[in-house]
C-alpha positions as CSV (number, residue, x, y, z in Angstrom):
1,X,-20.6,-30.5,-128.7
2,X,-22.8,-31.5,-125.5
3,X,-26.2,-30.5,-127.0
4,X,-29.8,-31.3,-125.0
5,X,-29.6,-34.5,-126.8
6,X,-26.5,-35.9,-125.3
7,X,-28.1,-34.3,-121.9
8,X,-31.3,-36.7,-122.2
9,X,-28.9,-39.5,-123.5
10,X,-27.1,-39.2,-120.4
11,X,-30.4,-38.6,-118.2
12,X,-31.7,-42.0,-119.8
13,X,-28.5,-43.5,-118.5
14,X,-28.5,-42.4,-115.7
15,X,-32.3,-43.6,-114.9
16,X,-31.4,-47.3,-115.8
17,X,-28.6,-46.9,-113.3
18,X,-31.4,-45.5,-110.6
19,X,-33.8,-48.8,-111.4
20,X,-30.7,-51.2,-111.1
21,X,-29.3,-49.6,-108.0
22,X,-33.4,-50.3,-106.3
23,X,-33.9,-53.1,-107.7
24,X,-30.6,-55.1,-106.3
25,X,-28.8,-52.6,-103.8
26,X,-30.8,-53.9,-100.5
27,X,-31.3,-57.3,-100.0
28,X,-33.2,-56.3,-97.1
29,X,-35.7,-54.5,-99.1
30,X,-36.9,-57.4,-101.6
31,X,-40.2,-58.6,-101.3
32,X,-41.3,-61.0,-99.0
33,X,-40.6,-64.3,-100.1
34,X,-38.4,-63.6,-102.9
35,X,-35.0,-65.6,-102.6
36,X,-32.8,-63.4,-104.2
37,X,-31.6,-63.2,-107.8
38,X,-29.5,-65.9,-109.2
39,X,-26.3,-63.9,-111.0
40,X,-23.0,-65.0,-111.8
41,X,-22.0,-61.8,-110.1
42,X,-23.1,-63.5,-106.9
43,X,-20.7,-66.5,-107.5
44,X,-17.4,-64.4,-107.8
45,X,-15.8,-64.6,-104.4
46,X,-17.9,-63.6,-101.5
47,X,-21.3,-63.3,-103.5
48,X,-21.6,-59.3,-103.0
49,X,-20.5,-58.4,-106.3
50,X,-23.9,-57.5,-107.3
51,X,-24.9,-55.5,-104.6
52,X,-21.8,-54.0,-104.5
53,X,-22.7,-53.0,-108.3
54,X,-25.9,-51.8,-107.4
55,X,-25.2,-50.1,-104.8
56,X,-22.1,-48.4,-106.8
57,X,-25.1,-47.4,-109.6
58,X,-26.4,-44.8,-107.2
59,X,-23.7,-42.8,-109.3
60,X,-27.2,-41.8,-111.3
61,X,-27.5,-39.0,-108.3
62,X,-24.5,-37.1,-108.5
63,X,-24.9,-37.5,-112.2
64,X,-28.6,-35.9,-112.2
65,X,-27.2,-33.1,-109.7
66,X,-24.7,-32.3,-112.2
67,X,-27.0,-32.3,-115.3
68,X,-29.0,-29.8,-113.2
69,X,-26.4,-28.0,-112.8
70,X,-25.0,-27.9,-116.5
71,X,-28.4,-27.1,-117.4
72,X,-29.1,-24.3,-114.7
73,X,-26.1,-22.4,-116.3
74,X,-26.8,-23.2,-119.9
75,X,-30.4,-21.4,-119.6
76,X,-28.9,-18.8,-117.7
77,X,-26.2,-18.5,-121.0
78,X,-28.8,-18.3,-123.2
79,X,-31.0,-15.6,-121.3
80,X,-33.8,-18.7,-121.1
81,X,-33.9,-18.8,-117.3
82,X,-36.0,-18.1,-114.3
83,X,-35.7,-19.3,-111.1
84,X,-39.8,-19.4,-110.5
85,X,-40.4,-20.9,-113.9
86,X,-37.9,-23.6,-112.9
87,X,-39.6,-24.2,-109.5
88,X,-43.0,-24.3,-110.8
89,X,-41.9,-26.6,-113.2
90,X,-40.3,-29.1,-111.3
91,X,-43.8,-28.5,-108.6
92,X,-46.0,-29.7,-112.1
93,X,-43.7,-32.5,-112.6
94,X,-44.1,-33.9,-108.8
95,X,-47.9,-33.2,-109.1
96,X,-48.6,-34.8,-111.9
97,X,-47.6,-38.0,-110.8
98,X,-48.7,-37.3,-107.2
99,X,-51.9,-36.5,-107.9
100,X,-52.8,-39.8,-109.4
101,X,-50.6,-42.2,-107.3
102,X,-50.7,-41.0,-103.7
103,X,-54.7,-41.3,-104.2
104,X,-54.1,-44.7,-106.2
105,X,-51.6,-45.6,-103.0
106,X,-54.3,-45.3,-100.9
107,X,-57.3,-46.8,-102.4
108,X,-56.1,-49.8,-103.7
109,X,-52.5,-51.2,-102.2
110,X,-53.5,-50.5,-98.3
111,X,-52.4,-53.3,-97.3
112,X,-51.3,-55.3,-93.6
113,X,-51.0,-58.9,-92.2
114,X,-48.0,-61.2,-92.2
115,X,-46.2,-62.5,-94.9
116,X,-45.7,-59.5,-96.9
117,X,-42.3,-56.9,-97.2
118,X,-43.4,-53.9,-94.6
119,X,-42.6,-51.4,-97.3
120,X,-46.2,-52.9,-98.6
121,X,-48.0,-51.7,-95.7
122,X,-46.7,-48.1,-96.3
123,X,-50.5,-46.8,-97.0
124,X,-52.4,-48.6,-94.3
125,X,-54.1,-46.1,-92.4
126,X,-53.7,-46.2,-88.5
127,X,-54.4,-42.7,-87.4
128,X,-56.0,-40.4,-90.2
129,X,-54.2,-37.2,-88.4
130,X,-50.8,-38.7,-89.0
131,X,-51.9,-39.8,-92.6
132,X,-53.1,-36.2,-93.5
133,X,-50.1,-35.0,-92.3
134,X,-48.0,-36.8,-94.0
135,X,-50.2,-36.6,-97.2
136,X,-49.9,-32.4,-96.7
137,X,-45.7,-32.8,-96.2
138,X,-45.2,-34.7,-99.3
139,X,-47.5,-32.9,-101.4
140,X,-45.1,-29.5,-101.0
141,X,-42.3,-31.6,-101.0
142,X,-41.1,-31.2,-97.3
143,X,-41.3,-34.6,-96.4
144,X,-41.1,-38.0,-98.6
145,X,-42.9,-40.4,-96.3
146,X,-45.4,-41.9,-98.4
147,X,-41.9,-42.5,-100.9
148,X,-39.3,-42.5,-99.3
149,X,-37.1,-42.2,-103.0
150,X,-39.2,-38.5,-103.3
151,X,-36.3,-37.1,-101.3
152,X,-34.4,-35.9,-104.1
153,X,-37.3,-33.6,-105.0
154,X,-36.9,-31.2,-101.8
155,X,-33.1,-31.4,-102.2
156,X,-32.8,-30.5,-106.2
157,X,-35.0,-27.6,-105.2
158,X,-32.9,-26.5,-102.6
159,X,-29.7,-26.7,-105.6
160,X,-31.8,-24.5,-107.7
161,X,-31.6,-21.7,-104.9
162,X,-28.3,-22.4,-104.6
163,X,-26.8,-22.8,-107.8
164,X,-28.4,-19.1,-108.6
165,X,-26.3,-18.0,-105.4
166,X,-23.5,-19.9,-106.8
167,X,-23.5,-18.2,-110.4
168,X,-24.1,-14.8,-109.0
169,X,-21.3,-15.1,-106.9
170,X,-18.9,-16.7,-109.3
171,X,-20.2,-14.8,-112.4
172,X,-17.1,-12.5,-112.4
173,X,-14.3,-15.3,-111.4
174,X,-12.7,-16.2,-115.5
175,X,-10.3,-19.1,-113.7
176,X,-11.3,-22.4,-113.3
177,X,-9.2,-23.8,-110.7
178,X,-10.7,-20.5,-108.6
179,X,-14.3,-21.9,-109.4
180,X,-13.5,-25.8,-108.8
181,X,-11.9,-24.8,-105.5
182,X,-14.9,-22.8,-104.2
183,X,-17.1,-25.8,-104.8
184,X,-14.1,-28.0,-102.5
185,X,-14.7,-25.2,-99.9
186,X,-18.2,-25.9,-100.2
187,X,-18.4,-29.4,-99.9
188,X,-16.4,-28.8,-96.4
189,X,-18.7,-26.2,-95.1
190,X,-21.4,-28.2,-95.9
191,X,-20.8,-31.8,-95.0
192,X,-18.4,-30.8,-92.4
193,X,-18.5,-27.5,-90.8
194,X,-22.2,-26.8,-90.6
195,X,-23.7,-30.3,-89.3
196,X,-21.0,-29.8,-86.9
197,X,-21.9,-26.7,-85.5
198,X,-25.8,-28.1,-85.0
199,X,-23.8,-30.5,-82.3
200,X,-22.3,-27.9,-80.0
201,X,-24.9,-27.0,-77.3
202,X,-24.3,-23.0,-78.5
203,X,-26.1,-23.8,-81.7
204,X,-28.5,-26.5,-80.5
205,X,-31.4,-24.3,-82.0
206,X,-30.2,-24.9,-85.9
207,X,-31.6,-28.7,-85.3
208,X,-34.7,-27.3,-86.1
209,X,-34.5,-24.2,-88.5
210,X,-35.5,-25.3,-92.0
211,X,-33.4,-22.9,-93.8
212,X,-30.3,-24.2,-92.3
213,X,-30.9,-28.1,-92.1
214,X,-31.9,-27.2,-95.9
215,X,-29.3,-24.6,-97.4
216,X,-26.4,-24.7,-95.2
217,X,-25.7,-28.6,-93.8
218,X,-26.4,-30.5,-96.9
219,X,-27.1,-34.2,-95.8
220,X,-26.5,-35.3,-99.5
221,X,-23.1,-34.6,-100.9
222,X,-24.0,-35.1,-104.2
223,X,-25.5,-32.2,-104.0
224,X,-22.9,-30.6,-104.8
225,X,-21.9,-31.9,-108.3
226,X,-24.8,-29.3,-108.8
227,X,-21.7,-26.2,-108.5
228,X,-19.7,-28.7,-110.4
229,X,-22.1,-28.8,-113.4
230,X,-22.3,-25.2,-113.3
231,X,-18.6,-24.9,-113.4
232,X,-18.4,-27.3,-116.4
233,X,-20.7,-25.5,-118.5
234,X,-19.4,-22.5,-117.5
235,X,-16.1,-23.2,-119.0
236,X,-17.2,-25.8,-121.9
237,X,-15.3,-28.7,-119.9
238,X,-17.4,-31.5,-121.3
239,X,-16.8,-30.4,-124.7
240,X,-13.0,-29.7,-124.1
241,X,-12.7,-33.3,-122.8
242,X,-14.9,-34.8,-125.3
243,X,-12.6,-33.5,-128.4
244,X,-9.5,-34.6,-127.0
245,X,-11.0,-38.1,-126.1
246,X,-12.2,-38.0,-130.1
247,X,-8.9,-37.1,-130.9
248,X,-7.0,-40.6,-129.5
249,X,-6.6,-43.5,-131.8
250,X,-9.5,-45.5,-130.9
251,X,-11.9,-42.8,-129.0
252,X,-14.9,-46.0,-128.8
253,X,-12.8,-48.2,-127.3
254,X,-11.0,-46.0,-124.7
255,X,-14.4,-44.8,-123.9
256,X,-16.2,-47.8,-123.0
257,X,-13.4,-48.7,-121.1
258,X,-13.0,-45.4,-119.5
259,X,-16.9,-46.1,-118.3
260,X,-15.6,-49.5,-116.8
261,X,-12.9,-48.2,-115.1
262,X,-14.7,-45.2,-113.6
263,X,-18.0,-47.5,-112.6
264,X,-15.2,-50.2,-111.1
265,X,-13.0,-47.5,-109.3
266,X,-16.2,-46.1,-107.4
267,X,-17.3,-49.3,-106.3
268,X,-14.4,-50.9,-105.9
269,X,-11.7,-47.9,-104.2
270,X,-13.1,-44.6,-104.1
271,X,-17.3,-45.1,-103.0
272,X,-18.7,-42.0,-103.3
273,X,-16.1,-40.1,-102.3
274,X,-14.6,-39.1,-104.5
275,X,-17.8,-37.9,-107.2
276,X,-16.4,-34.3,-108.3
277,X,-14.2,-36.4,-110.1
278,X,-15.8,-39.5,-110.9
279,X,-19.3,-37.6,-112.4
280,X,-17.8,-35.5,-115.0
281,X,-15.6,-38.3,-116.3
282,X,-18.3,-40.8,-116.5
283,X,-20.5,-38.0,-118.3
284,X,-18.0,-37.8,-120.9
285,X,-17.3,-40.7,-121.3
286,X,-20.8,-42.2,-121.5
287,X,-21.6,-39.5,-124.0
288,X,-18.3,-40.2,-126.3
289,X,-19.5,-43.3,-126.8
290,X,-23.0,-43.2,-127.4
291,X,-22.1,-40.9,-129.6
292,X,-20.6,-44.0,-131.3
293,X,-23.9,-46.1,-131.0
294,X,-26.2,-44.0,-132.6
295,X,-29.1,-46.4,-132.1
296,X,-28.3,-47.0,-128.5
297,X,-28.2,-43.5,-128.2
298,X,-31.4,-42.7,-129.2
299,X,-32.8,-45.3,-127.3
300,X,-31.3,-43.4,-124.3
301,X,-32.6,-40.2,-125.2
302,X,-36.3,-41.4,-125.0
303,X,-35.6,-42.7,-122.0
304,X,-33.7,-39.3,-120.7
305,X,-37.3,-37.9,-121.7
306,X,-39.1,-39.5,-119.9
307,X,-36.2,-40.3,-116.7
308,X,-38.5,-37.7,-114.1
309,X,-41.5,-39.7,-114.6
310,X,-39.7,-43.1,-114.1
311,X,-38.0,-42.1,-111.5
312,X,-41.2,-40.8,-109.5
313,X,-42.8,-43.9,-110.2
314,X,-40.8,-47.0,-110.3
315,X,-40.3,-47.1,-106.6
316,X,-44.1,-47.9,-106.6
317,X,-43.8,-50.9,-108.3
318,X,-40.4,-52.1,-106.7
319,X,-41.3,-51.5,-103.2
320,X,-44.6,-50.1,-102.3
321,X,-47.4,-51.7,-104.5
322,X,-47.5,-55.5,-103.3
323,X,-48.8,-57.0,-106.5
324,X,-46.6,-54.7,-108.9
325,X,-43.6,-55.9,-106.8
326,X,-44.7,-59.7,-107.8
327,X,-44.0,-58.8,-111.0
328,X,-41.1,-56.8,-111.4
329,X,-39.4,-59.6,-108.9
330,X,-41.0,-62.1,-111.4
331,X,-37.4,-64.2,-111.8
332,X,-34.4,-64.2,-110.5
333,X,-32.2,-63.4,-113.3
334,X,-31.6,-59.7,-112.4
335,X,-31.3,-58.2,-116.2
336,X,-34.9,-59.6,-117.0
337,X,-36.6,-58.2,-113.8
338,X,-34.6,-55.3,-114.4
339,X,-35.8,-55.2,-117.8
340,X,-39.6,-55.4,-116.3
341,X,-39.1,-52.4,-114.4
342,X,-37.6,-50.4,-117.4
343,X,-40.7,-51.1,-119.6
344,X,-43.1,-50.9,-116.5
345,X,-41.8,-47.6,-115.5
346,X,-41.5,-46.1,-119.2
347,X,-45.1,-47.2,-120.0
348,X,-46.4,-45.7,-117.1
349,X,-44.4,-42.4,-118.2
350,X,-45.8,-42.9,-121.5
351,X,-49.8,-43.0,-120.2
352,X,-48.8,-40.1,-118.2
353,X,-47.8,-37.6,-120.8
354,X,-50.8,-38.8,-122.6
355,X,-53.4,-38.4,-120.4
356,X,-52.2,-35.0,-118.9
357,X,-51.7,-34.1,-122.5
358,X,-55.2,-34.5,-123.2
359,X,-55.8,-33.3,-120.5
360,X,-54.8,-29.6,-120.7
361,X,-56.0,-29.9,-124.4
362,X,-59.3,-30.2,-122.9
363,X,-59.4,-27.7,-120.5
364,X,-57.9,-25.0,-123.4
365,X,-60.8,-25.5,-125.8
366,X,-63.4,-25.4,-122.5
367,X,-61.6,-22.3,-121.8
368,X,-61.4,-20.4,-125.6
369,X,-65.2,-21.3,-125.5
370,X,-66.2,-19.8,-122.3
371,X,-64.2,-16.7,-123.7
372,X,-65.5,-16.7,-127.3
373,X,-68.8,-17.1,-125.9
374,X,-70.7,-13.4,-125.7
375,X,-72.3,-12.5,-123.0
376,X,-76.0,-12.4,-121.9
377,X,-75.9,-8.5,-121.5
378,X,-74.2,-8.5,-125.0
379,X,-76.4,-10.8,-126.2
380,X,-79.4,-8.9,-125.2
């Protein structure tokens, strides 16, 4: 089985990756002052281990892309999706947290002067035109310049237009090799074909045309693990794989090394190019063995509830709020600031659901009131 459960386990896994990969995948990004993180990894040969780590944990993108797409196909399965209800919910998601730290940003971590990382002095405001303008671009999710780690909101959106396309048009295909080769053919088209055609002079125009920079030459190939996912749970692939990997003589074992050697291939050999391959196998064998941990999994699983939120929010406190970025950098053991940001991003998840929770509660009994109430004509 791969059940919603082992999706969030997975989700929750893959947002600890997402906090590591920040938090120690650009040297050039830590906050002023800050010397570094003292890690054995960085006394292994040339001292890049870690960042090479870190960087190699950006896995958690290809890995949410191909969730979404697992998902996208599963609903569809079921009869339990709409493409507008999906697109409005992932819109409330954004907004939720938008609403409350964008005017947050701005009102109390504008900051400027010397001594402090430049990422801090993302909400000083120089000219208001340019800041209203970027305010209006991120707010619809064309632009991510008030967080620059919002761009996988416009670019999952795009996949959700996309993927439909894709399962419309691969709806009556019944062989898997077929389906896994039209996602190869479109991983060329779009990583390769159509950026090149916006650099001959004929197509010059296509620079600046939305719908093509947006739906046609892909700047993010994992992007594309979205077609994947749908191919996977088209055919039950992850379950397939997980039963024979439960069938070997010591399933646990073989799958937490299967984890290392995927993790250590990517960042070691293969980078991200090779992620149709790598994704699926570190989904399955993540989830074989948390399936094995029971309470590590459910730990995960909270976390995959609450992995939107955290990632909307933690590049706040690791970049963009000065003070916040004081604390998560707090030491320079890298598991305990990591740790930091884990809890400071989950707790702010946490106060989220809560207060928008209340929140709606509220506005439902003002609304049944106004409804119940009778009116003056009645009344008279």
């Amino acid at each position: 089985m791969f059940s919603r459960e082992d999706t969030k386990a997975i989700k929750g896994t893959a947002i600890v990756l997402m906090l590591f990969h920040h938090l120690a995948g650009f040297p050039d990004r830590l906050p002023a002052g800050f010397g570094g993180f003292d890690s054995v990894l960085n006394r292994i040969g040339d001292g890049t281990w870690l960042v090479t780590f870190a960087l190699c944990a950006r896995l958690c993108v290809p890995v949410f892309f191909f969730l979404g797409g697992y998902g996208l196909y599963r609903r569809r399965q079921a009869q339990k999706f709409r493409l507008s209800d999906a697109v409005l919910t992932l819109y409330r998601q954004y907004w939720k947290v938008f609403v409350i730290f964008i005017p947050i940003a701005f009102l109390f971590f504008e900051r400027s002067g010397d001594g402090i990382s430049a990422l801090c002095t993302r909400y000083e405001i120089v000219h208001m035109k340019d800041t209203v303008t970027a305010v209006a671009g991120d707010f619809i999710g064309y632009t991510c310049t008030l967080n620059e780690e919002w761009w996988f909101f416009r670019v999952y959106l795009c996949m959700l237009f996309l993927g439909c396309l894709f399962c419309l048009a691969t709806e009556k295909q019944k062989n898997v090799l077929a389906d896994l080769f039209f996602v190869l053919a479109a991983d060329v088209l779009a990583l390769g074909i159509f950026p090149g055609l916006m650099k001959l002079e004929a197509f010059e125009a296509l620079k600046d045309d939305i719908v093509y920079r947006n739906f046609f030459a892909l700047s993010e190939r994992a992007a594309l693990l979205f077609f994947a996912g749908i191919v996977f749970a088209k055919y039950d692939l992850l379950v397939m794989l997980k039963k024979k990997l439960g069938g070997t003589a010591f399933p646990g074992l073989l799958s937490l090394a299967g984890c290392a050697v995927v993790f250590l291939v990517r960042a070691c050999v293969l980078q991200n190019r090779a992620d149709l391959f790598c994704t699926p196998a570190f989904v399955v064998f993540v989830s074989a063995l948390l399936d094995r941990i029971r309470p590590l999994k459910k730990v995960f699983v909270f976390l995959g509830r609450h992995s939107t939120n955290m990632w909307l929010v933690h590049s706040f406190y690791c970049y963009y709020f000065l003070e916040a970025t004081k604390l998560v950098y707090l030491t320079t053991n890298v598991w305990i600031d990591l740790l930091i940001l884990i809890a400071m991003s989950l707790a702010t998840s946490v106060l989220l659901e809560y207060f928008w929770k209340n929140v709606g509660r509220i506005l439902d009994t003002h609304i049944k009131r106004i409804a119940s109430a009778p009116s003056r004509s009645g009344a008279s």
